[in-house]
N, C-alpha and C positions, 0 to 999 in steps of 0.2 A: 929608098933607104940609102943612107950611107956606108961607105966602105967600116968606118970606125962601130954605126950601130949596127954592120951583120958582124963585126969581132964580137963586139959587145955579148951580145944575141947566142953567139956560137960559143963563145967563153962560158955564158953562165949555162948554157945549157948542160956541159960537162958537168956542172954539180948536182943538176935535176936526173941525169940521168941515170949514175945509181941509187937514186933512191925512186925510182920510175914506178915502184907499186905503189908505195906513197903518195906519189904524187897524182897518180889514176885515181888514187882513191879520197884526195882534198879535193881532186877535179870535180868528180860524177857528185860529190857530194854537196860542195856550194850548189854545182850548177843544178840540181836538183832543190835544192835550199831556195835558191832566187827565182826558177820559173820551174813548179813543181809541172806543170802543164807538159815540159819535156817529157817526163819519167815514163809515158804510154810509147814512145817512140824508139825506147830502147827496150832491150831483151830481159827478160826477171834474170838471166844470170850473165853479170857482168865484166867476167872475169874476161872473156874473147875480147869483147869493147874493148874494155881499159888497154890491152895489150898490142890493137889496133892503134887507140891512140897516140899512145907512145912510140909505137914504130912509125906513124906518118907525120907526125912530129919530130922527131928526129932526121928521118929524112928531108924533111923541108927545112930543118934547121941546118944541117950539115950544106947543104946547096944553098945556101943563101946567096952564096958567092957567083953561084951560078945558076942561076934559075929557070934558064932554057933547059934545065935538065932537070927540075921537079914541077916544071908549069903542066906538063900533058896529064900528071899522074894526078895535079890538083886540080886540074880541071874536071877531068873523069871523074872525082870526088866529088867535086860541087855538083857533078850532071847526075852522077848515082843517090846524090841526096834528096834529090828532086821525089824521087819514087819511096821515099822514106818517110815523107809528108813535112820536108825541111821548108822551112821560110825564112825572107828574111829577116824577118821580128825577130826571130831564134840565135841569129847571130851576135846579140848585142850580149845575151846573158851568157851565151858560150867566149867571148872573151872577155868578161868579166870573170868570168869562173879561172878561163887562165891566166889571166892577171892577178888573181885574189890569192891563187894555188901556186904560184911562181914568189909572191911577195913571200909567204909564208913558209916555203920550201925553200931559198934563199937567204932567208932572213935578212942582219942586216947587208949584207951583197946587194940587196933590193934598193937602188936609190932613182930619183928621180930621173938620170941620164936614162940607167939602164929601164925601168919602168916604160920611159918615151922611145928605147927603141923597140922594143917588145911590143907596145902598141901600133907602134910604127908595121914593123913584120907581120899582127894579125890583120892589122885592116886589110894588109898587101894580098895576104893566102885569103882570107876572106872574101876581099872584093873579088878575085878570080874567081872562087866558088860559086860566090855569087851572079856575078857573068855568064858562067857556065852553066850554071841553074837555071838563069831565064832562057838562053838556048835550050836546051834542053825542052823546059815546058813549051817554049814556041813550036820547036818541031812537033813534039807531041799532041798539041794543041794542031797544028795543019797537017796530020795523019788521023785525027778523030775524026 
């Protein structure tokens, strides 16, 4: 990522996050909409989630700048996902859901710069988790 798309990133986020209930609740709701297959993997009351969300979202959005300083916690996320029955398949509809829920909470603020650095940031938090996912199952897989 670049210097100008973590501003970007970090700019629009200040508008997402008063309205953070909202925006948990166009999240859970696409991304339920696009791979209903999620919805067994979270809790019938969603209220903890969403507020989850948005805390480790903000976090990671606030450190963009500096990301030795949110990598251990995203990593630990991606490794705790693992025992949640997370795959990578799952990750394409999870930032779709936050791109869809960002354009639409943003309005027109939503343009194509900022869109590509948003994208840019999820595959980043992503691919970590993702990394850290397959570690995880490998240890676990040579302790079985």
């Amino acid at each position: 990522m670049t210097p100008d798309q973590v501003k970007l990133v970090q700019h629009s986020f200040e508008s997402v996050a008063p309205i953070a209930d909202a925006a948990a609740d166009m999240f859970y709701a696409r991304l339920f909409e696009i791979a209903p297959e999620l919805r067994p993997l979270f809790p019938e009351d969603m209220r903890e989630q969403k507020s989850k969300l948005m805390r480790m979202l903000g976090v990671a959005v606030r450190n963009l700048h500096q990301l030795d300083q949110v990598l251990p916690a995203v990593k630990d996320l991606g490794a705790r996902h693992v025992a949640y029955g997370v795959t990578d398949a799952h990750y394409a509809p999870v930032g779709a859901a936050l791109l869809h829920t960002l354009a639409r909470g943003l309005g027109d603020a939503w343009t194509p710069e900022l869109e590509a650095a948003w994208t840019e940031t999820y595959m980043a938090v992503a691919g970590v988790m993702q990394n850290a996912a397959a570690e995880a199952a490998a240890k676990a897989g040579a302790t079985a």
